[in-house]
N, C-alpha and C positions, 0 to 999 in steps of 0.2 A: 372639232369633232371628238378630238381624245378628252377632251376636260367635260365634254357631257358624256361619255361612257362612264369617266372616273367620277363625275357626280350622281350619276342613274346607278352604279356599282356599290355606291358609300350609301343610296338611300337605299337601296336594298337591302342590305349589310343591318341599317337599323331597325328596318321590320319584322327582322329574326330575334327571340329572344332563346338564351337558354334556361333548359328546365332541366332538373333534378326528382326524380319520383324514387324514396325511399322505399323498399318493399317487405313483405311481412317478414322475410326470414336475415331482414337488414341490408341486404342487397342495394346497391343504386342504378338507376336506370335515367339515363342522361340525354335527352336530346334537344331539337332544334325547332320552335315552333317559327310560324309568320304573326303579323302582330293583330292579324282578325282571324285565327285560328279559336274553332268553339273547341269546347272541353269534350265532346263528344270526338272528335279530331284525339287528340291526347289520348283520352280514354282505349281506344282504337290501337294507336301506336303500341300501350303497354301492355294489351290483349294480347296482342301479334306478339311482343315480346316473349311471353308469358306461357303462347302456343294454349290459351286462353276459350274455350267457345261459349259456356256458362258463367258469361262475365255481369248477370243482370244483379249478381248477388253483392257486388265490390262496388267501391268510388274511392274518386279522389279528396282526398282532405286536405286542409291549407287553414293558415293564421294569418288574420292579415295584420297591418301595424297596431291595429286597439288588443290584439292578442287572441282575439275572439274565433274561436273555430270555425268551420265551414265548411260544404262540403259543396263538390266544383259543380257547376251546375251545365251540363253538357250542350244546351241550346243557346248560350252565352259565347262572348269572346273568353279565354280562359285571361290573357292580360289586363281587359278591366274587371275582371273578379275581383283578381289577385291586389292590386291595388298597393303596390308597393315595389322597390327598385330591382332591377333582373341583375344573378343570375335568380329564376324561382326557384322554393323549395316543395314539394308539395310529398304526401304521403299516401298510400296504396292501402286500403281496409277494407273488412268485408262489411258495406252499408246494411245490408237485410240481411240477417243472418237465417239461413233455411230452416223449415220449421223442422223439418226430418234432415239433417245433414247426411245421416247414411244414405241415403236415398236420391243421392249425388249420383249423376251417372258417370263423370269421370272422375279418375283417381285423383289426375292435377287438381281438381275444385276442390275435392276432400282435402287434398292436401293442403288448400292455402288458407282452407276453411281452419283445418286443425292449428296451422300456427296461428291466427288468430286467436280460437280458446286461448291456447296456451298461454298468451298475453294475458288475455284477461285474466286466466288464474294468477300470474304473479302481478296484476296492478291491482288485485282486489276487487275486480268485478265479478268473478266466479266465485261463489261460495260453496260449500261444502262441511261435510263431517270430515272428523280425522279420517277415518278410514276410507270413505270414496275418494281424499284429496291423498292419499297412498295413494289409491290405485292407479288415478290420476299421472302421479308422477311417474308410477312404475311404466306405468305406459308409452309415458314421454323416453324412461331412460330406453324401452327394450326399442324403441324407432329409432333413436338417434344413436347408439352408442351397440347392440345387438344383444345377444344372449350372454348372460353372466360368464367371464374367465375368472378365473380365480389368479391368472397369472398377470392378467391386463389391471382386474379390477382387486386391490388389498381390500384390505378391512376399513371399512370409513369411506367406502369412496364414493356413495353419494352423497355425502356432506358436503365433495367439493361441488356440487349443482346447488342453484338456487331456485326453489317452482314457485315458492311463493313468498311474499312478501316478506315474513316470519315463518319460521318454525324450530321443533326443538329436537333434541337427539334423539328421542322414544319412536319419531313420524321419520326422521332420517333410516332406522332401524326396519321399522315398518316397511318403507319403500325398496329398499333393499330384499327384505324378505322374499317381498311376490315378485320381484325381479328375479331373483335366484330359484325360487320355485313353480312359480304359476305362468312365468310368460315365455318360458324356453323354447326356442323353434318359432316363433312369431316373427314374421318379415314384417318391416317398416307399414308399407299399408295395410297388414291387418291390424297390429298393434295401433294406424292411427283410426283405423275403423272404429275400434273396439274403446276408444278414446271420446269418438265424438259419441258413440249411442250413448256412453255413461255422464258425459256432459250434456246432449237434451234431457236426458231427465234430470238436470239440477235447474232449480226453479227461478235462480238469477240466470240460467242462459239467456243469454242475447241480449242483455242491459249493458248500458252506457246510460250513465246516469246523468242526469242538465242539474246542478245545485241553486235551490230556491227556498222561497221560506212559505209557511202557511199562513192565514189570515192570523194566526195569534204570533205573528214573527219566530215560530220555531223554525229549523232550520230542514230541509227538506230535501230530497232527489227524485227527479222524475225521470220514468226511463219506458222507452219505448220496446217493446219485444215480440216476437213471434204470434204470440196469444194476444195481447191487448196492452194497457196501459199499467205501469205500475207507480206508485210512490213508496219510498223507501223513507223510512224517519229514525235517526237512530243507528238503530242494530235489527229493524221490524219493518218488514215490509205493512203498512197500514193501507193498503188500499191494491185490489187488481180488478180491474176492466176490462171486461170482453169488448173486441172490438165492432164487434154488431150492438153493442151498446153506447157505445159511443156517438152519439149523433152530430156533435160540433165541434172546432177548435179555433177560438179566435185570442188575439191578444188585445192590448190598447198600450203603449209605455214599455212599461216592466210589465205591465198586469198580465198572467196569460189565465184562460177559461176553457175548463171542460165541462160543455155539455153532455150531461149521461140520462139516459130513459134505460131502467131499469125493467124485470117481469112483470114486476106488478104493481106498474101504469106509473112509477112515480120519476120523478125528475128531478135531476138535479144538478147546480151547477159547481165545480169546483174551481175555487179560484186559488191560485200562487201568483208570488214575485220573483223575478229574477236580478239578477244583480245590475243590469244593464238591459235597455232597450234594446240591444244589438241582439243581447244572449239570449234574452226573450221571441225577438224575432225566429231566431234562429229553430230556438225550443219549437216556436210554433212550425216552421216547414218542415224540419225531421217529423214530425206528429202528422204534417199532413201527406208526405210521402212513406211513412209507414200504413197508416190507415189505408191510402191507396192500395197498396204493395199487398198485402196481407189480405183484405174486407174484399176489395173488389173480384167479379170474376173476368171483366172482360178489360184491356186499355181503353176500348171506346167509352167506357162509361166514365173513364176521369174527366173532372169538369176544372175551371177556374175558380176557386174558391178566392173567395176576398173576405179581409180581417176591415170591417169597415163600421164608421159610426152612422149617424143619419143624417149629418150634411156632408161628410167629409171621404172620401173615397179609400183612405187605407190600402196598405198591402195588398196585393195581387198575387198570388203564387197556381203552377199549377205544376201538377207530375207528368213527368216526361217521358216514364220508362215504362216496358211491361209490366201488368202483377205477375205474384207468383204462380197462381194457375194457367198460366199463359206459356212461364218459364219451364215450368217442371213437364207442359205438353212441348216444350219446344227441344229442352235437353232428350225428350222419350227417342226424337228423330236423330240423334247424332250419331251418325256410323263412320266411325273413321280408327284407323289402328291406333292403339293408347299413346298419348306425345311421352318421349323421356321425361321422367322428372329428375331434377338434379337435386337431393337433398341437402339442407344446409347441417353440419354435425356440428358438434360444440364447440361451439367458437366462441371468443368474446362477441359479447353484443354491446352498443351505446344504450340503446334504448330497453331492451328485455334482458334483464338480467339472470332472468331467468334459464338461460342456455348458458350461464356464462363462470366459466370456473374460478372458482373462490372461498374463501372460508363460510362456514354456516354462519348465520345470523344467529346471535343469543335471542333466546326467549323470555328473560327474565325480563317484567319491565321497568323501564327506567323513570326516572324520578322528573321532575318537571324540571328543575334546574340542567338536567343534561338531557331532557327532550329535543333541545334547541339544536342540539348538535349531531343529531343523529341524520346519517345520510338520506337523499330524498329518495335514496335508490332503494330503502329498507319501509318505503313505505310508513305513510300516514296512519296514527293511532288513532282509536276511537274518537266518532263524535261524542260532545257530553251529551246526559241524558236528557229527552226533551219528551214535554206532555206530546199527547195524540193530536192529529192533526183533525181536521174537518170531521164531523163524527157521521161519516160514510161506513157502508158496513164492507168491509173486506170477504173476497171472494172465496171460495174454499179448496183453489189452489198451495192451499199451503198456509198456515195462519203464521210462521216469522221465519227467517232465516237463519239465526243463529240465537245463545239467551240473551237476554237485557243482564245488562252489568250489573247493575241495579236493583234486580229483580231479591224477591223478597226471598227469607229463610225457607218457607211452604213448595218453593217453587224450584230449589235447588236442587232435587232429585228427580227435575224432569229435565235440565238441563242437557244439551247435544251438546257433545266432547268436538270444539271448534281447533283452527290452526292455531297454534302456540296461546289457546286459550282466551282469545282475545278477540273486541265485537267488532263486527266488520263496518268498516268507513268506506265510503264510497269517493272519498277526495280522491282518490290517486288517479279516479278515472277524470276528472276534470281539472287535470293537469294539462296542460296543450300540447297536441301532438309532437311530437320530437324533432324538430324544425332544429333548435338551437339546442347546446348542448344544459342538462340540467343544471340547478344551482342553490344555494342554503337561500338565495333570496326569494325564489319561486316557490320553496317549500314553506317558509315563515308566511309568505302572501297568500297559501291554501292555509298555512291554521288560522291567520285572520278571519281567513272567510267564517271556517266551519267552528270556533270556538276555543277558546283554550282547553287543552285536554289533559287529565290525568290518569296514572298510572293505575292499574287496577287493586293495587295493594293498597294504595290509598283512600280506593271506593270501597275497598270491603272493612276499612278501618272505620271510617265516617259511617259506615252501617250499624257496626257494631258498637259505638259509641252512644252517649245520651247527648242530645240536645242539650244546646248550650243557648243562653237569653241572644245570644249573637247570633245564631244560627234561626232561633226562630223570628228573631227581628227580618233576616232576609228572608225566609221561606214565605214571610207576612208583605215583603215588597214583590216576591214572585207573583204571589198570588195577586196581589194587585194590578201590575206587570200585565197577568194575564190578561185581567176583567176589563183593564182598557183596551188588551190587544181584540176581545170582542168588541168593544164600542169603535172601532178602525170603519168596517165595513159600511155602519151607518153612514159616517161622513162619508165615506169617499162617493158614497149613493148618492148621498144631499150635492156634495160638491159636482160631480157629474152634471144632475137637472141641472144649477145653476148653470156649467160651463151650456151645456145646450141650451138652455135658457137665450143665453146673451149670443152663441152660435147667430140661433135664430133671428134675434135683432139685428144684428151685423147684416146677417144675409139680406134684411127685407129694406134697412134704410138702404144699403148697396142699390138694391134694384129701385128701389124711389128716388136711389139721386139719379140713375142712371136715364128714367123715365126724363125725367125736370132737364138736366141734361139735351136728350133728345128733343123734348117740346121746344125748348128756350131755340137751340137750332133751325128747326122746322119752323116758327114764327118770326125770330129775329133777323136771321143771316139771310143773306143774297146769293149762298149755292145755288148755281144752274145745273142738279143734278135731274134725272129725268125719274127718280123715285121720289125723290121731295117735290117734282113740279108737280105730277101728280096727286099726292096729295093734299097738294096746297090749293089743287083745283078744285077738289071735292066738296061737295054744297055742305055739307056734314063738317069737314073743319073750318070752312068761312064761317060759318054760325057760330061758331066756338071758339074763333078768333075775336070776331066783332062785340058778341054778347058776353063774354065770360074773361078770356084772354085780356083784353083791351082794359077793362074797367079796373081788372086786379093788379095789374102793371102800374094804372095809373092811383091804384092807394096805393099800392108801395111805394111808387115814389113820393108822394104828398107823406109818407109816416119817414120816408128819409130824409127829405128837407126840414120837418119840423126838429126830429131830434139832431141833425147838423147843426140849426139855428140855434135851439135850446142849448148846444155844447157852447158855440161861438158867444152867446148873452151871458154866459159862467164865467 
C-alpha cells in the first residue's frame, strides 16, 4: 500500500511542470502548471497576478527550440506548445495593442500598456522626430523618477538613462529641458497618460515587424497594427492597408499572400518570403488574429480559416478571443475601486535597457571594422538601401517614416531631424524574446539576415564621389540581379501547375489501384462477409464476372505464359 501511494505521489509530482513568465517592467512570475493544463489556464493565473480585468489586450510569448517565436495559444495544452525541456520560460506582452490606449478604462492596463511603448521606443520599433522622441522620454523620466530636484538630479543626469537605442548630447539636453520645465507637478499616470496619446499618433505604433523579402529578393518587414497592414523596406514604410481591404491571408512554404480589393474594384495580390516555413506560418496566424481582433464586430463571426491548396488540406487556424469592439464594450462595465499599482523605478533591466543606468551611447557612427563589436544592447544599424517593393500604391497615412540615407542632394531640405541621425532598422525587433540572455552571436546572425551595413559617413562619401568602371560594373550586375528577381514569380507559377499537375495523377492512379484492389477481392477471395456475399449475388456483377471479368484474367494469363516462355527460350 505504501509503495502505490509513493508511486501515485511521484506520478503526480511529474505532471506538474514549472513555469516562469517574464513581465513587462522585468519582473518574474513563477508558478506550477499540471501537464494538460491550456494556456488559457496560465493566462488566467497571471491576470489574477496582475489584479488584471482588460486582459483581452496581452499574451504569452515563448521560443521554442528552432528559435522561432510564438505566441501561446490558450485553447491548447500550454506543454505541447512549448515543445522543449521544463523549467518553461515564457514572456508577458501586450498582443493587440489598443487603438486609442487612452481610452483604457483602468490605470493598471494603461500602465502595462505604457511599459510596453517604452520597449518599443528603445528596440526601434517606435519611430519618431527628435523632438516628439524628447518628449517621449521626458515623459518617461517625469513617471518614473518625479519632478526635477536640482539637488537629486546634477547637470547630465539624463544621460545616465538610455530610451533609445542611440542618441546624442543635443536630444539628452532636450529631454532634460521639458523635464525641468514643462512636466512639473505631473503624477506617474498622468505623465504615462500623456505618453501614450503622443505615441498613438506616431505611425509606427503598434508594429512588430516579421523580416521577409519581396518577389525581387529585397529585404522587407511586415507588421501588423491597429489600422491595418504594413510593409516596411529600408527606412520607408512602402505600403499600408486598411483592414476592410484586406480580403485574404494565406501562405504555402515560406511563401505568404495578401489578398487586397482596393476602392476602385481592383485586386491585388501580395506576395513575400519568410526565412523559414515555421516564421512564415506564424506571420500568417498573427495576420489572422489581428484581422480578426481589429475588422470584426462581433466573436461569433470568427470562422476557421484554412491556408490550403486544392488537394491538400493545409493549416487550420482560428481566433479564439474577443474583438476589440467586444472589449472596449466590456471594460465600459467595470466598476470596482482602482487595484494598487506598484511601479517599477529605475532599475537595471536584462532586457530594456532602456530604464537602465548607464553611460550614453555615442552618436558618431562607426566604421564597418568595429560595427562587429558593438553591443547588441545599442541596437542594430541601418538596413542597406533597397529598390521598392511590389509597386502597390501606399496609403496616405504617412508616406515614410524617417529620410532615406541615400536620398538625393534635392531632397535634403526636406529631411525630418531623426534619433542620432540615423535610418530606422527594424532588426531589433526580430531578435527573440528575451528567454536567454543576449549575445555578439545572436547579433552577427540578425546582420546576416538583414545585410551588411554601413556607416553613414561612408554613404554620404560614395554619394558625393564619381563613379568608378567598378562601381558601374556592379550597379550593371544589380540591375540584372533584379530583372531575374522579376522573371522568380513566372517559374514559381509554371512550377506550382506542374506540382498540381502530377498532385492530381497521384491522386487518381491512388484511387484506380484502390478500385482493382477492391474488384480483384470481390471476384478472387472466399471472404464470407455479408457485404461481399451480397454483392456477389447481384445479377449485375455475375454478368460482369462471367462476360467481362473471366475472359480478361484469362489473357492475362496467356500474355504471362508467353512472355515467361519467351524469357526461358533466351
Amino acid at each position: 500500500m505504501l509503495s502505490r501511494l509513493m508511486s501515485g505521489s511521484s506520478r503526480s509530482l511529474e505532471r506538474e511542470y514549472s513555469c516562469t513568465v517574464r513581465l513587462l517592467d522585468d519582473s518574474e512570475y513563477t508558478c506550477t502548471i499540471q501537464r494538460d493544463a491550456k494556456g488559457q489556464y496560465l493566462f488566467d493565473l497571471l491576470c489574477h497576478h496582475l489584479n488584471l480585468l482588460e486582459k483581452d489586450y496581452f499574451g504569452i510569448r515563448f521560443v521554442d527550440p528552432d528559435k522561432q517565436r510564438h505566441w501561446l495559444e490558450f485553447t491548447k495544452s500550454v506543454v505541447k506548445q512549448l515543445r522543449s525541456q521544463p523549467p518553461f520560460t515564457m514572456c508577458f506582452r501586450v498582443k493587440f495593442y489598443p487603438a486609442d490606449p487612452a481610452a483604457l478604462k483602468e490605470e493598471i492596463t494603461r500602465y502595462l500598456v505604457f511599459l510596453q511603448i517604452k520597449r518599443d521606443l528603445y528596440h526601434g520599433r517606435l519611430l519618431c522626430k527628435t523632438s516628439d522622441a524628447a518628449l517621449l522620454a521626458a515623459y518617461i523620466l517625469q513617471a518614473e523618477i518625479g519632478d526635477y530636484d536640482p539637488g537629486k538630479h546634477p547637470e547630465g543626469y539624463s544621460s545616465k538613462f538610455q530610451f533609445f537605442p542611440k542618441h546624442s548630447e543635443k536630444l539628452e539636453r532636450k529631454i532634460a529641458e521639458i523635464h525641468k520645465t514643462e512636466l512639473s507637478g505631473q503624477t506617474p499616470a498622468t505623465s504615462e497618460l500623456n505618453f501614450l496619446r503622443k505615441a498613438q499618433t506616431l505611425e509606427t505604433y503598434g508594429v512588430d515587424p516579421h523580416p521577409c523579402k519581396d518577389v525581387s529578393g529585397n529585404a522587407a518587414f511586415l507588421a501588423f497594427t491597429p489600422f491595418g497592414f504594413v510593409v516596411l523596406q529600408g527606412n520607408k514604410r512602402v505600403h499600408f492597408i486598411k483592414w476592410n481591404e484586406v480580403t485574404k491571408l494565406k501562405f504555402e512554404g515560406k511563401t505568404f499572400y495578401l489578398y487586397v480589393s482596393q476602392k476602385e474594384e481592383k485586386k491585388i495580390i501580395l506576395t513575400y518570403f519568410a526565412p523559414t516555413p515555421e516564421a512564415c506560418k506564424h506571420l500568417w496566424k498573427c495576420g489572422i488574429e489581428n484581422q480578426a481582433f481589429y475588422k470584426l464586430e462581433k466573436s461569433s463571426q470568427v470562422r476557421t480559416v484554412s491556408s490550403s491548396n486544392l488537394f491538400f488540406k493545409g493549416s487550420r487556424f482560428r481566433y479564439s478571443g474577443r474583438v476589440a469592439k467586444e472589449v472596449m464594450e466590456s471594460s465600459a462595465k467595470i466598476k470596482r475601486e482602482p487595484p494598487e499599482i506598484h511601479r517599477a523605478g529605475m532599475v537595471p533591466s536584462r532586457s530594456c535597457p532602456s530604464i537602465t543606468h548607464g553611460p550614453r551611447l555615442s552618436s558618431v557612427p562607426r566604421t564597418r571594422r568595429r560595427a562587429v563589436h558593438i553591443s547588441i544592447m545599442e541596437g542594430l544599424e541601418s538596413l542597406r538601401d533597397s529598390a521598392h517593393s511590389t509597386p502597390v500604391r501606399s496609403s496616405s497615412h504617412g508616406d515614410t517614416f524617417l529620410p532615406h540615407v541615400r536620398s538625393s542632394r534635392a531632397d535634403s531640405n526636406e529631411r525630418v531631424a531623426v534619433i542620432a541621425d540615423e535610418a530606422y532598422s527594424p532588426a531589433d525587433s526580430v531578435l527573440p524574446t528575451p528567454v536567454a540572455e543576449h549575445s555578439l552571436e545572436l547579433m552577427l546572425l540578425s546582420r546576416q539576415i538583414n545585410g551588411a551595413t554601413c556607416s553613414i559617413e561612408e554613404e554620404k562619401e560614395s554619394e558625393a564621389s564619381t563613379p568608378t568602371a567598378a562601381e558601374v560594373e556592379a550597379l550593371g550586375g544589380e540591375l540584372r540581379a533584379l530583372c531575374q528577381g522579376h522573371s522568380r514569380p513566372v517559374e514559381e507559377q509554371v512550377n506550382k501547375f506542374v506540382l498540381s499537375v502530377l498532385r492530381l495523377l497521384l491522386v487518381t492512379m491512388g484511387l484506380l489501384f484502390v478500385l482493382l484492389l477492391l474488384l480483384i477481392i470481390l471476384t478472387e477471395s472466399d471472404l464470407d462477409i455479408a457485404f461481399f456475399r451480397d454483392i456477389r449475388q447481384t445479377p449485375e456483377f455475375e454478368q460482369f464476372h462471367y462476360q467481362y471479368f473471366c475472359p480478361l484474367r484469362r489473357w492475362f494469363a496467356c500474355k504471362i505464359r508467353s512472355v515467361v516462355s519467351l524469357l526461358i527460350d533466351t
